[in-house]
SEZA-202811 format. One line per 8 residues: their letters; for each residue x, y, z of C-alpha. Coordinates in pm, 1 decimal, decimal comma. Example, Ala and Ser with C-alpha at 12.3 -4.5 7.8 and 13.67 -1.06 7.14 Angstrom:
// residues 2
as> 1230,0:-450,0:780,0  1367,0:-106,0:714,0
***
This chain:
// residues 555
xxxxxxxx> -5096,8:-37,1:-1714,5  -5165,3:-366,5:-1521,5  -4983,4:-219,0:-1226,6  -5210,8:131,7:-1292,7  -5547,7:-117,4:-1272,0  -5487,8:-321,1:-954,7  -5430,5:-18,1:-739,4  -5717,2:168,2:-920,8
xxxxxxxx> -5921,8:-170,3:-774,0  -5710,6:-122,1:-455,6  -5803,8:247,3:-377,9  -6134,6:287,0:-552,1  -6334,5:-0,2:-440,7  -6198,9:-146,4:-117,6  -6282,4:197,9:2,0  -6638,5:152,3:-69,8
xxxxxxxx> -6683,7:-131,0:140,8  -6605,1:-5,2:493,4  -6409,7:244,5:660,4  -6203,0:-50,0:801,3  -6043,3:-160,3:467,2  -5954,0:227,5:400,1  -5753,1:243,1:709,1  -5594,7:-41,6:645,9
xxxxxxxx> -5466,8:77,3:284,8  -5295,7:331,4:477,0  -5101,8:190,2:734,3  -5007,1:-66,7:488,5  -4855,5:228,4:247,7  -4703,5:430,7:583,1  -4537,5:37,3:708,3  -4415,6:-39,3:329,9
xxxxxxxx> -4286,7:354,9:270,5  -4100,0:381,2:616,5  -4039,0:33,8:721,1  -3666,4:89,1:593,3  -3620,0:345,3:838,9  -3635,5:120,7:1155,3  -3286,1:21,1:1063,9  -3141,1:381,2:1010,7
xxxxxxxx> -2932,7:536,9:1242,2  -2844,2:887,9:1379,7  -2822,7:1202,8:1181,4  -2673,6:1414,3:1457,7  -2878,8:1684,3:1433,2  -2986,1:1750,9:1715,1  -3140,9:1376,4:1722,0  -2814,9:1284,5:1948,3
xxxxxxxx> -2896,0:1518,8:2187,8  -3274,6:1351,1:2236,1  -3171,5:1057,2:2193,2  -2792,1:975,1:2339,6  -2695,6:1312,5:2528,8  -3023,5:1337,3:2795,1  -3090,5:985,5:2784,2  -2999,3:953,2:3125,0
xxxxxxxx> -3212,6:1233,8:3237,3  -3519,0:1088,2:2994,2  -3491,0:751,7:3189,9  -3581,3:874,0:3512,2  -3940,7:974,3:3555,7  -3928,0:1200,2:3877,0  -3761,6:1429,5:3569,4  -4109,7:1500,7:3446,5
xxxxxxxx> -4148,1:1777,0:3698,1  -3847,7:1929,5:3520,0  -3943,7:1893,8:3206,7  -4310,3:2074,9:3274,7  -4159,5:2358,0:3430,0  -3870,6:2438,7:3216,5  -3778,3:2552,6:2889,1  -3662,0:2291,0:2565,9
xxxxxxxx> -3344,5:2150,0:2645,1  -3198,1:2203,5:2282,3  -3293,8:2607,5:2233,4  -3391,4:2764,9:2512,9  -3627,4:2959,7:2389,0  -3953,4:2718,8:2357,0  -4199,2:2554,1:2579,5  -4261,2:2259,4:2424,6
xxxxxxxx> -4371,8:1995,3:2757,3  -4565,7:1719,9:2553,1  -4291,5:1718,7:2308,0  -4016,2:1638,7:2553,7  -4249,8:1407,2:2729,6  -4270,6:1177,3:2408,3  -3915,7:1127,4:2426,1  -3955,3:1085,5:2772,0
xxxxxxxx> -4173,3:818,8:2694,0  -3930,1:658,0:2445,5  -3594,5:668,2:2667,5  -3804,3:412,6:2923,7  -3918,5:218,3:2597,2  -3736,7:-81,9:2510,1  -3460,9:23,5:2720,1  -3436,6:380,7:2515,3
xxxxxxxx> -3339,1:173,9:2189,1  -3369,0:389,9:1884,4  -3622,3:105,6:1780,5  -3868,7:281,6:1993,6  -3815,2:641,0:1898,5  -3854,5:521,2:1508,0  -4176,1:361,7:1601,1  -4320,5:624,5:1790,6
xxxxxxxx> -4285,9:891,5:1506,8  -4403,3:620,8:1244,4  -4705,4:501,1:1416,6  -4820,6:899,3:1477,7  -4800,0:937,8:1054,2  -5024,2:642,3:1057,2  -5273,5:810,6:1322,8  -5187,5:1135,9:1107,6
xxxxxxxx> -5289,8:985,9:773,3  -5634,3:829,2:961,5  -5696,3:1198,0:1082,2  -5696,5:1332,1:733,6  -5923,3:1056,3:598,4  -6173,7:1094,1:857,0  -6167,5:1506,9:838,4  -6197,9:1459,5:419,3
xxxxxxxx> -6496,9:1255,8:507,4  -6600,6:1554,0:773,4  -6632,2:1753,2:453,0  -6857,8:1510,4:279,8  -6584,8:1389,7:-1,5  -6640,7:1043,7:-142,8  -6491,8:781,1:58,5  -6249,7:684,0:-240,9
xxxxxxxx> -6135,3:1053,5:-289,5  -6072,1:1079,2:67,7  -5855,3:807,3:91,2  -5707,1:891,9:-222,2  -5527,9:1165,6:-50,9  -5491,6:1033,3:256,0  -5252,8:838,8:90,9  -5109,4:1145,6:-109,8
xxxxxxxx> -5062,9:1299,9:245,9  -4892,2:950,5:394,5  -4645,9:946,7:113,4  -4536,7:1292,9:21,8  -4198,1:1341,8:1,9  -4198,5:1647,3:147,6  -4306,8:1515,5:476,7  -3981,6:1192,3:531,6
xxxxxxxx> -3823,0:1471,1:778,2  -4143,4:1447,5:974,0  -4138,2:1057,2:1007,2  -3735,0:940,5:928,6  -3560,4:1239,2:1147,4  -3652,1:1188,7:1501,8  -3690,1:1546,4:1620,7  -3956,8:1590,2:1302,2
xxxxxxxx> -4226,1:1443,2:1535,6  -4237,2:1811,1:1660,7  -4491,1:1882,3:1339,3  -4669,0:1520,9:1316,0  -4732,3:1496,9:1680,7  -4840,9:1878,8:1677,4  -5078,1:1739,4:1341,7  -5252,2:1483,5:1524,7
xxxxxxxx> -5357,8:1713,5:1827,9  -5429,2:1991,5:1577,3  -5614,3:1735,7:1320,5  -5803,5:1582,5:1658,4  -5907,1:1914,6:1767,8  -6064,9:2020,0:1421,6  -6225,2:1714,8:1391,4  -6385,8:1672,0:1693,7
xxxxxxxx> -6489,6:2072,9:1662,3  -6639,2:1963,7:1336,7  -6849,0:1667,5:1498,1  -6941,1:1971,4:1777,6  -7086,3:2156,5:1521,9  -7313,5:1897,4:1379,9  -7422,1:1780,5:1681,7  -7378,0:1995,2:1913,1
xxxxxxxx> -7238,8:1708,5:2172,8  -7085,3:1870,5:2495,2  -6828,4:1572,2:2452,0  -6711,8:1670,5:2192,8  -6643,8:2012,1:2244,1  -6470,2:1920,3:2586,1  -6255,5:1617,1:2351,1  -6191,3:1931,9:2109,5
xxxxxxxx> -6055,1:2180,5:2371,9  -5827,6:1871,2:2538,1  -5677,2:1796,6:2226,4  -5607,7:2206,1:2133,8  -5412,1:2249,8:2511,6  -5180,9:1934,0:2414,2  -5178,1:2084,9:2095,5  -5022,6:2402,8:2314,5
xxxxxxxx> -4769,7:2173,0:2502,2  -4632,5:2036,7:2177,5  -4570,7:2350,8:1943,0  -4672,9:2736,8:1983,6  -4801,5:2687,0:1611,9  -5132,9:2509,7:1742,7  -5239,2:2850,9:1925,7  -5405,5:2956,2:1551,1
xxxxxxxx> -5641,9:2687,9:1560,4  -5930,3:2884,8:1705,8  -5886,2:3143,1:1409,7  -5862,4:2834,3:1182,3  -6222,5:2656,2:1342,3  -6369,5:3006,2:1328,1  -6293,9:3056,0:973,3  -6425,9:2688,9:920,2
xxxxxxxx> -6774,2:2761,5:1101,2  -6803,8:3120,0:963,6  -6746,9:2995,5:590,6  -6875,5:2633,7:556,9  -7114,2:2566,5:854,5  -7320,8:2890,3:928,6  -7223,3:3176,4:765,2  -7261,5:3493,3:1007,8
xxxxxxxx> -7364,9:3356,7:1305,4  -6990,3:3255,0:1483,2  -7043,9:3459,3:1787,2  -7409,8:3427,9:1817,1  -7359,9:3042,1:1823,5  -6995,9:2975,7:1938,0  -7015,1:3249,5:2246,4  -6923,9:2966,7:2489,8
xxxxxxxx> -6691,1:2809,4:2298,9  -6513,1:3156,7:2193,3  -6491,8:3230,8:2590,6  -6329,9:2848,9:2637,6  -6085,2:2918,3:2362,7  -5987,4:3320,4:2475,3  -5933,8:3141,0:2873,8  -5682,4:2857,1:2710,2
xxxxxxxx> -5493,1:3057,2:2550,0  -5455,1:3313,7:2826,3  -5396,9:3050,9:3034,0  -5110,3:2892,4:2784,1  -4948,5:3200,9:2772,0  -4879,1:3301,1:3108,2  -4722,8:2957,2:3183,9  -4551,9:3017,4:2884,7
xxxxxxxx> -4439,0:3341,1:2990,9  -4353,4:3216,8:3355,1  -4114,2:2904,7:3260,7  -3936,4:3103,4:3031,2  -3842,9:3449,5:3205,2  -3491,0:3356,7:3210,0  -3466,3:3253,3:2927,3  -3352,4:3497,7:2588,9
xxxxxxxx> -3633,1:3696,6:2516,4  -3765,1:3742,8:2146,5  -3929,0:4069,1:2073,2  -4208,3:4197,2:1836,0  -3955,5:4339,4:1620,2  -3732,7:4071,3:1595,0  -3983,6:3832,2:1518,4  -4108,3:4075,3:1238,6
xxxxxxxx> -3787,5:4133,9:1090,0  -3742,1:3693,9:1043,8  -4086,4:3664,6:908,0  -4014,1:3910,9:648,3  -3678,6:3818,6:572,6  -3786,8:3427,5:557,1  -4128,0:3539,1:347,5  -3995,2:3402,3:-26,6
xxxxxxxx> -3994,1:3068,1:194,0  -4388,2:3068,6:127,5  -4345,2:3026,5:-238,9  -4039,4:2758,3:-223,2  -4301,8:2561,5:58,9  -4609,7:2583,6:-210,0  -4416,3:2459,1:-484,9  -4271,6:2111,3:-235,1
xxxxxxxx> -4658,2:2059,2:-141,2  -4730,5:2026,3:-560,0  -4387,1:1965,3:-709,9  -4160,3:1767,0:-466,6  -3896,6:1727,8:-646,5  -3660,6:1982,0:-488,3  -3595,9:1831,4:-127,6  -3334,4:1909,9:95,3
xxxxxxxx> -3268,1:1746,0:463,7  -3139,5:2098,3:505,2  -3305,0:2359,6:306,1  -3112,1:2684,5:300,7  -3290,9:3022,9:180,1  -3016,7:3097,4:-29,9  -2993,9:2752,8:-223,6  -3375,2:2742,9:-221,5
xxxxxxxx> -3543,9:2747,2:-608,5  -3875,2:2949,9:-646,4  -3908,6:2829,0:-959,9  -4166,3:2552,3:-851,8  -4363,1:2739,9:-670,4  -4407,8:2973,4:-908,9  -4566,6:2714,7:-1131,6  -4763,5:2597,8:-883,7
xxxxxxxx> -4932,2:2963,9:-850,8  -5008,5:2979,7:-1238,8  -5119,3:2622,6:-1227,8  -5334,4:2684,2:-938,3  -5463,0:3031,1:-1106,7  -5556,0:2876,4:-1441,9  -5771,9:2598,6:-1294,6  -5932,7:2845,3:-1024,7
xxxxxxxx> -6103,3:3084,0:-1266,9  -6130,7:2893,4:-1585,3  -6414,1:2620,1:-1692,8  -6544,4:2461,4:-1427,0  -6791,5:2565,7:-1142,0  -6567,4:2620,4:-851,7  -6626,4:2590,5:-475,1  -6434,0:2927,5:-334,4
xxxxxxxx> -6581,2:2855,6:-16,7  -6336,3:2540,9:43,3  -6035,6:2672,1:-200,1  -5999,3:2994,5:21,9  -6058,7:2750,7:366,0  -5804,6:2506,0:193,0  -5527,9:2837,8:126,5  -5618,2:2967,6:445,8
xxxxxxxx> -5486,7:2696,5:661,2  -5214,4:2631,6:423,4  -5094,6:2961,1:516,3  -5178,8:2984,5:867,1  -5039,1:2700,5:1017,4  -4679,4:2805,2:796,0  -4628,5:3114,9:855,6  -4550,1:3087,0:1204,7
xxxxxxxx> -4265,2:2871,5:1109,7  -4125,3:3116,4:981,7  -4054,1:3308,3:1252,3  -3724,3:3300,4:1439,4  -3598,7:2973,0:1172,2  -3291,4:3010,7:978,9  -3313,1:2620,2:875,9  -3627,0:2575,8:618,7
xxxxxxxx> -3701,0:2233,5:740,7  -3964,3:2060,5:494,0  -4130,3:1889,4:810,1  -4325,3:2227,9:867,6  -4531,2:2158,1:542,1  -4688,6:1887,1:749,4  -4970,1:2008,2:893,0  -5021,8:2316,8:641,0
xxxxxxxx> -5024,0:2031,2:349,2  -5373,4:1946,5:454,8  -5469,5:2275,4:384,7  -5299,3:2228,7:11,1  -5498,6:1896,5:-35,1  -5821,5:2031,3:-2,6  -5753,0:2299,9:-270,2  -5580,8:2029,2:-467,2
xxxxxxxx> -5897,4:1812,6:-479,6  -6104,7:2139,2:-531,8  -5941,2:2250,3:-837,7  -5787,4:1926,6:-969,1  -5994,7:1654,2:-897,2  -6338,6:1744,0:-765,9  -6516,8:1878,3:-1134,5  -6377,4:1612,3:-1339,8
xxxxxxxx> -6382,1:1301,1:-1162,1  -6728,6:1231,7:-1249,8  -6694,1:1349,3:-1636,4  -6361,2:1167,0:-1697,4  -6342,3:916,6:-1380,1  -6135,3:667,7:-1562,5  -5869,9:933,8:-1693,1  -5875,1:1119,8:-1392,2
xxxxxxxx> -5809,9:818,0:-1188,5  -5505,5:689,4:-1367,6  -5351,7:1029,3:-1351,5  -5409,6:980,0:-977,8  -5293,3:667,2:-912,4  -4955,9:761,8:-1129,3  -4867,1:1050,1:-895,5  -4950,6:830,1:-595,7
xxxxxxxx> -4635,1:584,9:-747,2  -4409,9:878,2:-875,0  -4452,2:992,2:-474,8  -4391,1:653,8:-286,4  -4091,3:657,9:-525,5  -3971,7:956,1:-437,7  -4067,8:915,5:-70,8  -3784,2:637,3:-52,6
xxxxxxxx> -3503,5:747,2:-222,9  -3550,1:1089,2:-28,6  -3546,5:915,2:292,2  -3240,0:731,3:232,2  -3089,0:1019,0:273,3  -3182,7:982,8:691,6  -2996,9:642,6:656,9  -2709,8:765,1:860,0
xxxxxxxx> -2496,3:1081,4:986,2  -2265,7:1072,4:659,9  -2560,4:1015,9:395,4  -2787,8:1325,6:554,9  -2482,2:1566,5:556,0  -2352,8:1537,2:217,0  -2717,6:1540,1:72,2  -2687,6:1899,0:293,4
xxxxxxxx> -2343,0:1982,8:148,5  -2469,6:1944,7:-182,4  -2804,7:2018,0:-167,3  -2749,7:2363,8:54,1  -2424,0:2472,8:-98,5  -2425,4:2834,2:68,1  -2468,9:2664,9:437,1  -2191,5:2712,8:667,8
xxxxxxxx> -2422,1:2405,9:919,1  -2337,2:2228,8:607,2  -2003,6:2210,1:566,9  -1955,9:2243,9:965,1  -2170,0:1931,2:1011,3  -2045,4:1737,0:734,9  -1675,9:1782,3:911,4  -1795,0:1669,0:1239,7
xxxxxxxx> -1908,6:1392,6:1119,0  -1547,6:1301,8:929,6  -1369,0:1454,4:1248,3  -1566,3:1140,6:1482,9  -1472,1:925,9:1193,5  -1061,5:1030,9:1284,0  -1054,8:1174,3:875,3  -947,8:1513,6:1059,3
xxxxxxxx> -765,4:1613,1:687,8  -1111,5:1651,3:525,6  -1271,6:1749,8:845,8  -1069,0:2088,4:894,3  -1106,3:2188,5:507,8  -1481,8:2153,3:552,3  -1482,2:2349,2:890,3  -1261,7:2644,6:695,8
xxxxxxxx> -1552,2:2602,5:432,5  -1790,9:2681,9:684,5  -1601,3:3005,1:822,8  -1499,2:3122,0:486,0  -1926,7:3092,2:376,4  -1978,5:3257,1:763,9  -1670,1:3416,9:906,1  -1864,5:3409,4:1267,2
xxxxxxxx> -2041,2:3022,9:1212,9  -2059,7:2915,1:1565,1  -1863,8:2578,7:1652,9  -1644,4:2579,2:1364,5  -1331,8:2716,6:1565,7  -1371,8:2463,0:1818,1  -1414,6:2172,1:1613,0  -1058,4:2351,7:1430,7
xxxxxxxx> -948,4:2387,5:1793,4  -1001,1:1952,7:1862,8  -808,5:1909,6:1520,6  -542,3:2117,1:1649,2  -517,3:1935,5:2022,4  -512,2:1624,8:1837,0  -181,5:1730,6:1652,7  -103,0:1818,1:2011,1
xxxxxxxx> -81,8:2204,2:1887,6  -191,6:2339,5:2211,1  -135,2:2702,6:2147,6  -338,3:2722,1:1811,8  -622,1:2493,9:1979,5  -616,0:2815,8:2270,4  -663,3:3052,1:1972,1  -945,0:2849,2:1836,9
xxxxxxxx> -1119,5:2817,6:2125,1  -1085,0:3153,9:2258,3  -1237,2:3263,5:1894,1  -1530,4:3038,9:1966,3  -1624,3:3152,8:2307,2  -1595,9:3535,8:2131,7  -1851,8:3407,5:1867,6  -2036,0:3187,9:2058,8
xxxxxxxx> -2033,9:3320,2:2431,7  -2354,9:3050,5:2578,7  -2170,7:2773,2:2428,7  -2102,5:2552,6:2697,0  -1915,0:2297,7:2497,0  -1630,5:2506,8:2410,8  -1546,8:2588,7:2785,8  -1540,9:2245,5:2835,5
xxxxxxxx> -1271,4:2148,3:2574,0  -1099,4:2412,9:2664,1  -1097,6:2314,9:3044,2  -935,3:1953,4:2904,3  -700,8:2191,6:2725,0  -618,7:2352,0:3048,2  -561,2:2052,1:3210,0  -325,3:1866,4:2959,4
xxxxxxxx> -109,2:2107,6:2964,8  -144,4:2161,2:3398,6  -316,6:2461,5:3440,2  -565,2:2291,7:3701,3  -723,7:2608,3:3813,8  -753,9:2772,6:3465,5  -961,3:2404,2:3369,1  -1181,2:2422,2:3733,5
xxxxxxxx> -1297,9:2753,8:3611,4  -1408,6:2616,8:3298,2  -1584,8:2363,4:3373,9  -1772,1:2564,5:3662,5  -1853,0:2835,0:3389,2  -1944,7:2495,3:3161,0  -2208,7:2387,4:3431,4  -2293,0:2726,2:3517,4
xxxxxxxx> -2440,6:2742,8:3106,9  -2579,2:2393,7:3111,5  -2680,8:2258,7:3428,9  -2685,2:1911,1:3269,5  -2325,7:1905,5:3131,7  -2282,1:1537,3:3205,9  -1887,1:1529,3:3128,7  -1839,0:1862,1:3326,3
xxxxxxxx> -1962,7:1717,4:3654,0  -1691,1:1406,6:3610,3  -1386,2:1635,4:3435,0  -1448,5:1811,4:3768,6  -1446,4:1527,0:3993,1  -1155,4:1377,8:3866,3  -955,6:1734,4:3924,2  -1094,1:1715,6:4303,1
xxxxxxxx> -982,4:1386,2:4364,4  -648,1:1411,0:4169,4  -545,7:1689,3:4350,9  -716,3:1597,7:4714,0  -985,8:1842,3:4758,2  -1190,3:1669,0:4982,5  -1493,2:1956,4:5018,3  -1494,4:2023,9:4691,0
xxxxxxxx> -1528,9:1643,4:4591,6  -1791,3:1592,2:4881,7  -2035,7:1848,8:4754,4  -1979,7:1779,3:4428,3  -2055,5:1400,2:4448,4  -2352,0:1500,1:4629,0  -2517,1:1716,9:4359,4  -2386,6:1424,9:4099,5
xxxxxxxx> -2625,0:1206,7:4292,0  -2878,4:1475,6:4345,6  -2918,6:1523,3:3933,6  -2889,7:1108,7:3900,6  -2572,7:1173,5:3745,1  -2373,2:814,0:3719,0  -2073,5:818,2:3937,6  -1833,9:510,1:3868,6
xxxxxxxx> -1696,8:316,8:4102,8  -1372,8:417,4:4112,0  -1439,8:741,4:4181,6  -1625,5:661,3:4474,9  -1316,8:476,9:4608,2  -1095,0:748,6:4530,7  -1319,1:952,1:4744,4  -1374,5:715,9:5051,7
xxx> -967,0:695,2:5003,1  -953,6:1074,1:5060,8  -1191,9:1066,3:5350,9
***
């Protein structure tokens, strides 16, 4: 109860004072919730890639050409410029130490949680409420992926553009300030380069205008604006269409089929934003509980039409960009990562506070505050024990193992990590796991085909890696191991092939380039070792010295 009173004191009047003391409350709950984290390590997925894999290419700037006129490195499929940028930005940061990749995604859920203050004020809430769930948005359980998993940032740094954007349209609208507009339609392009998600936030500002500001009168007011937004987007998607031409092309129907087939995901996402207490770091449909969400819909449906007057205006704005900013997440995902909820979650608070909070705070202020200030603790609680979970590679994949039961990634993941760790017994049950849950789970044969090179069983590696590239034909890391296959075993030109057709996938295939120069030199092919050295030094690929002496030897 004593505990319950001083952060009443803390939250309720500091807030009252000035702005200032407000945001200070919350970077001093993000620091104290995610502090911890600045000593975790990699999770190795996909954060080694970012991180340890392209470093090389991160650290050198004249690769920012690159990265704004080609697709993501990881799938192919996106065009995501800002987002590589950032970790751009953090490779040439304290010499690319994961210090500064951890600070840069906890310092943006600091801006974040200033963002949702100053928007909550936007709407005219009470100083204390809006900090109140600021707070609730800073420590939500539901959003450690965003802030402890490095490639997370892809939703908080897409928040703070789209969060910008809103509230600099909402200042636009009150004032009708050309700055701000301009500041509003700045923020909404980087909003662009960081996530295709952001390209609904001129529905979601139109909504906001037609249904809280002037009610009618959107196209009559906003014609300029409108025409600014239709010109963006054009513009957006023909670059986006242009850098990715070669790249696998999604159709309509494809991108129907996953949103319906990924649709129960809505339910399982509403009942993490209200009852948190079913987190994954690797949610799979099929081990995902609807149960929550379910009881978040009757909960939600008994306080919106019973008793009190209700503000419909704000609940359906507050639902509305719940569901807006989700659903496009759930197109083309097979992983229900609970870092999407970040920026719909906003959404969720302002029906929260409309159905919850707002009618009762005045009648039974005391009551009603304890009961907030105790979920506020249960959810920094469950904030850190949930992000333990990011501590390290073997601590994120067994909460995925158990946690996602019916994932193949799982299992597959959970062996990799045992296989680096030389426990290659528990490693190649987990990886026949994987293919018994998914006969056709991509990299599981060639992870079976290392176990089997190890044991120096060079015919059923072959087997395993032949399966692979049969599964998983784009793969470029099974034609490599295969190549150093080929060439244990002295089948030189079988492993040249390989690793061409390895570089010929991925262009940045560090270990290709120097499996290849080592064949050259080893067996005195001075063209071949000439050109090659050449585009090595072209792509700012590190050559070793040796190798160059090998070469001048050869010459």
């Amino acid at each position: 109860m004593c505990f319950g009173i001083v952060m009443n004191k803390m939250i309720f009047v500091l807030a009252k004072l000035k702005s200032l003391s407000a945001y200070l409350i919350i970077m001093s709950v993000c620091l104290l919730l995610y502090w911890p984290t600045l000593n975790y390590g990699l999770t190795y997925l996909d954060d080694n890639v970012w991180v340890v894999e392209y470093q090389w290419f991160f650290q050198q700037i004249q690769n920012s050409i690159h990265i704004l006129t080609k697709p993501d490195f990881i799938s192919g499929i996106f065009y995501r410029p800002l987002l590589n940028l950032s970790f751009m930005l953090n490779a040439n940061i304290l010499g690319g130490k994961l210090l500064s990749y951890r600070l840069f995604n906890i310092g943006f859920h600091v801006f974040n949680g200033f963002l949702v203050y100053r928007v909550l004020v936007g709407f005219q809430y009470r100083r204390e409420l809006a900090l109140y769930w600021s707070l609730i948005f800073c420590a939500h359980p539901a959003l450690v992926s965003a802030v402890a998993w490095i490639p997370g940032r892809t939703d908080s740094l897409l928040a703070f553009f789209c969060l910008s954007s809103f509230l600099f349209f909402m200042k636009y609208t009150g004032t009708r300030n050309i700055f701000y507009s301009i500041m509003h339609l700045i923020c909404f392009i980087c909003a662009l380069g960081v996530k295709e998600t952001a390209i609904v936030l001129p529905v979601v500002c139109g909504v906001y205008y037609y249904l809280l500001v002037k009610p009618g009168f959107l196209f009559r007011s906003m014609h300029r604006l409108i025409a600014a937004w239709f010109f963006l987007m054009f513009f957006w998607l023909n670059v986006h269409q242009i850098v990715l031409i070669d790249s696998p092309q999604v159709n309509l129907e494809m991108m129907k089929l996953s949103l319906v087939s990924n649709s129960p995901a809505i339910l399982s996402y509403l009942g993490k934003a209200f009852l948190p207490f079913n987190l994954s770091v690797l949610p799979d449909l099929k081990d995902l509980t609807l149960v929550y969400g379910g009881i978040t819909v009757l909960f939600m449906g008994l306080f919106c039409f019973r008793g009190f007057k209700r503000r419909y205006r704000y609940i359906f704005f507050g639902f509305f960009w719940f569901l807006i900013f989700l659903v496009p997440s759930l197109i083309l995902s097979f992983i229900k990562h609970e870092y999407r909820l970040y920026l719909p979650l906003f959404g969720f608070i302002l029906c929260a506070q409309e159905l919850f909070v707002a009618t009762w705070f005045d009648t039974r202020r005391y009551i009603v505050r304890v009961m907030m200030v105790s979920v506020l603790i249960v959810f920094c609680f469950l904030t850190l024990i949930h992000s333990h979970h990011y501590h390290n590679q073997f601590s994120f994949w067994e909460n995925a193992v158990q946690t996602s039961p019916h994932s193949p990634l799982a299992h597959r993941n959970l062996g990799a990590m045992y296989y680096l760790e030389g426990k290659f017994k528990e490693a190649k049950n987990l990886f026949r796991q994987a293919l018994v849950i998914n006969p056709k789970e991509k990299m599981a044969n060639m992870n079976l085909g290392l176990i089997a090179m190890q044991n120096h069983n060079f015919r059923q590696a072959e087997m395993h890696f032949l399966r692979e590239a049969r599964i998983n034909p784009y793969y470029d890391s099974v034609y490599l191991n295969w190549g150093i296959l080929s060439y244990q075993t002295g089948r030189w030109r079988k492993a040249e092939s390989l690793w061409l057709r390895t570089v010929e996938l991925n262009p940045n295939n560090v270990k290709a380039y120097k499996n290849l120069l080592v064949l050259y030199l080893n067996t005195g092919n001075k063209n071949a070792s000439e050109q090659l050295i050449w585009m090595m030094q072209d792509k700012g690929i590190p050559i070793s010295n040796d190798h160059l002496l090998a070469f001048q030897r050869l010459m």
